[in-house]
N, C-alpha and C positions, 0 to 999 in steps of 0.2 A: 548449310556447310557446317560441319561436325567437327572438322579441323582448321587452325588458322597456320597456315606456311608462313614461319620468318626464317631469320638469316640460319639458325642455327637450329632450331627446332620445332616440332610439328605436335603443334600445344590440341592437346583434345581436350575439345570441348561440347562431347556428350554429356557431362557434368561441369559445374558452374566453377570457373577460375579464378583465385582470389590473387590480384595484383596488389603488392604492398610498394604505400608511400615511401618515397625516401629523397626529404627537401635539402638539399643542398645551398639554404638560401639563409643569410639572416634575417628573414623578411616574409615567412609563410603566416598565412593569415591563422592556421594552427599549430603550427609548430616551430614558430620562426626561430632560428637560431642554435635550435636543440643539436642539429646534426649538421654546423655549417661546415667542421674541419671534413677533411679525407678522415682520415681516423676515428672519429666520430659518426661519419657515415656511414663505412662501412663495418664497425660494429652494428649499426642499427642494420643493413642490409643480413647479415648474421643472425642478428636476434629474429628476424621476421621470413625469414626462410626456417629457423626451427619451431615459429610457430605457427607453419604453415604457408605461406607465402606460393605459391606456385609460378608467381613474375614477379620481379622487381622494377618500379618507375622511379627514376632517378632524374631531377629536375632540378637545375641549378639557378632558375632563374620564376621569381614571383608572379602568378598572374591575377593575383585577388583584386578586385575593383577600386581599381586608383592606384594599382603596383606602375611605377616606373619603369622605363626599357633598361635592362641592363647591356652594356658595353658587350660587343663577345669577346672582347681577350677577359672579362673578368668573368665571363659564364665560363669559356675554356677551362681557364685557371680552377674555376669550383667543381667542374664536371669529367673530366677525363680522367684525374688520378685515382676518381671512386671508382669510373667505369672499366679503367685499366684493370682493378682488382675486383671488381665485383664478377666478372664476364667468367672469373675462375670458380665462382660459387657454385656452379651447376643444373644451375637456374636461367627460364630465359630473363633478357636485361631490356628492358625500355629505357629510352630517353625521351625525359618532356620537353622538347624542341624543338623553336619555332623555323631557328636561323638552321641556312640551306649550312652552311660552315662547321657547326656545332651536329648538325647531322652526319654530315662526310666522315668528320675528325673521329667521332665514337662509333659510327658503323666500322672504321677502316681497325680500331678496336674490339672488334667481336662484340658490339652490342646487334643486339637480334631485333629489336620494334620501336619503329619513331613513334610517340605518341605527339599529335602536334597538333593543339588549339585553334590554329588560324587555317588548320585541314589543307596545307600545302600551296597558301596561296602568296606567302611571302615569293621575292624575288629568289629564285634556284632551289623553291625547297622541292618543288614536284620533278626535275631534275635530277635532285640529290638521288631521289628514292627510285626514281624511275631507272636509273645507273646502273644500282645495284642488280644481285644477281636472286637476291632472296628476300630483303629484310619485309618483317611486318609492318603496316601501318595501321593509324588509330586516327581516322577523321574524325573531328568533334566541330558542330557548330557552336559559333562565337557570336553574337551580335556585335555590330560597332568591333569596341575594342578593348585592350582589359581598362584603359585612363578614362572611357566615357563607358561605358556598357553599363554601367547601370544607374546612369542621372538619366537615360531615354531609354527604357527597356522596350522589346516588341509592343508590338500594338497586332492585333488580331490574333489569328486561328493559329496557335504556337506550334504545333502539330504537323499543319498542313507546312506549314513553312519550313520547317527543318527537314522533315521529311523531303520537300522539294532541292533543300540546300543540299542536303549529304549524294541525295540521289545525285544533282549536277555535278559533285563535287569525285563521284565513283565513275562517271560519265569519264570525266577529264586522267583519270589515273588510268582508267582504262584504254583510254584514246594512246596514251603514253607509251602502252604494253607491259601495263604492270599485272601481274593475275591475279584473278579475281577472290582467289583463295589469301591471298595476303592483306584482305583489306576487311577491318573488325569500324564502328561505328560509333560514335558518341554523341547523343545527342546534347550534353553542354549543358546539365543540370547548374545552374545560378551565373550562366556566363549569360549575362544582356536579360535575363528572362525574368519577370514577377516571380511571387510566392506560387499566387495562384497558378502562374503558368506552368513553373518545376514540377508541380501538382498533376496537372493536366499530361504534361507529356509520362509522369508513370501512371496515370489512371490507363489511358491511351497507351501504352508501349507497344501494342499487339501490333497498331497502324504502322509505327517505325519499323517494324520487320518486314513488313512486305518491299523493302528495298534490297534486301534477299542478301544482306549480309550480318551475322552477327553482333549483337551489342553490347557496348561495354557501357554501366552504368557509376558513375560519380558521385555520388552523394554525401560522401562523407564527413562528417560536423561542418557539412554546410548553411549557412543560414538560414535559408527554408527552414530548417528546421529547429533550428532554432526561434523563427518566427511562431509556430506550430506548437512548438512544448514550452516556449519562455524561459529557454538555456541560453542563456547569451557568453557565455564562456565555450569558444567552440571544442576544447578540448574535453569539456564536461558533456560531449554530443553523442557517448558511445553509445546508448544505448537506442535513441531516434536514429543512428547512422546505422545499425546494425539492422532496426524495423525495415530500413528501408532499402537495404541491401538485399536482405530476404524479398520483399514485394517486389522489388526489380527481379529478380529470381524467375520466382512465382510467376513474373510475366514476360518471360521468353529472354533475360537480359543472358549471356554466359560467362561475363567478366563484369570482377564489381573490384573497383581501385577503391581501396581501403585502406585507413591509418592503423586504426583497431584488428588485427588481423588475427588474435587469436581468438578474439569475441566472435569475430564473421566465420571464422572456419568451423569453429563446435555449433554456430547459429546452423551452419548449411551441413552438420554432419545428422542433426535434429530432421533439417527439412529431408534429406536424402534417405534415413531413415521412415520415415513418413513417405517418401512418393515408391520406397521398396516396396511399403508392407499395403499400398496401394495398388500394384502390379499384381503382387502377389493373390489380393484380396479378388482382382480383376480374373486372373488365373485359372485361382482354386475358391469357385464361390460355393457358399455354405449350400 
């Protein structure tokens, strides 16, 4: 699938689509705090659609390992008045949410794609979505939960298991009558998983695609990699977040949710230059 259908637009993704962060939370394990106000946020929504941005993910609520449930009158309260004004940017809008409420309230908003961590299995979220008449969704496997998921991370074949997650998890949306064209993939880089294993599943990324829907890749000053280069400042991660944006690229991913968004869009203006003059090479050979 070459296109993904949300509420509002028909995102091509012949070429790789860069989703920019925008945390709503005082409490992001990178950026906490920076964009908690509306006004604050949607300056940053601003700043990262002129530097490139092609989505906006707007999430009002923490899920780093050991973040707390937030209330949803206080997720509301963070998340509608950016969404209210962001929906006028002219960009599609994701919202990172779990609760079926917070769903309703910013689709009935003109946001275009749930992105949601627990892959719609809270109570009314596969409901919510399944209602609508268009919006995108963004499964992503979760182990456990964000308060435990990683004092017990998996145990085995990390690969084979997600892959079997997402798959049941396209089964059940499908069952619902949602189309198939609305549904983009995450496999949940550091949510419940080892170093080793965030590793594995993008050595492996090729295996996730034979679930035959598009993937959207996470990585960004995630602690993998932090593990891996000895940057323990996750903001200090651009340059490991961007390697690894491009390698999820490189192996079939078409959306890469990024904080650094003007570093990933000249990274992937580099790699698209490079896979042209490789068509071309293929073409017209010497």
């Amino acid at each position: 699938m070459d296109v993904w259908h949300t509420a509002r637009y028909r995102i091509d993704l012949s070429r790789p689509r860069v989703m920019g962060i925008v945390n709503v939370t005082p409490d992001s394990f990178s950026d906490g705090g920076a964009h908690a106000s509306p006004a604050a946020a949607l300056l940053q929504c601003e700043q990262l659609i002129a530097q490139g941005a092609d989505i906006l993910d707007i999430g009002a609520e923490s899920t780093r390992p050991g973040s707390p449930p937030v209330p949803i009158d206080v997720e509301l309260a963070r998340l509608l008045p950016v969404v209210r004004e962001a929906v006028k940017l002219g960009v599609p809008v994701s919202i990172d949410s779990y609760k079926a409420q917070a769903m309703r309230a910013a689709l009935d908003l003109g946001a275009d794609i749930v992105n949601d961590v627990w892959a719609l299995r809270q109570p009314g979220a596969l409901e919510a979505v399944a209602a609508h008449p268009g919006c995108g969704i963004c499964l992503m496997h979760m182990h456990r939960d964000p308060q435990t998921m990683q004092t017990a991370p998996m145990q085995g074949d990390v690969v084979a298991q997600v892959l079997s997650f997402l798959s049941e998890r396209v089964a059940a949306l499908l069952a619902a009558g949602v189309a198939a064209e609305r549904i983009v993939l995450d496999p949940g880089i550091g949510f419940g998983k080892t170093v080793a294993q965030n590793f594995a599943l993008l050595a492996r990324q090729d295996e996730l695609l034979t679930a035959g829907h598009p993937l959207l890749a996470g990585w960004s000053r995630k602690s993998s990699l932090g593990a891996v280069t000895g940057i323990d400042n996750p903001a200090d991660r651009m340059v490991p977040s961007v390697a690894a944006a491009l390698l999820a690229v490189a192996r079939g991913a078409r959306i890469v949710r990024v904080h650094d968004v003007r570093e990933t869009v000249a990274a992937l203006a580099v790699y698209d230059a490079m896979k042209r003059a490789e068509h071309t090479q293929k073409d017209n050979p010497i």
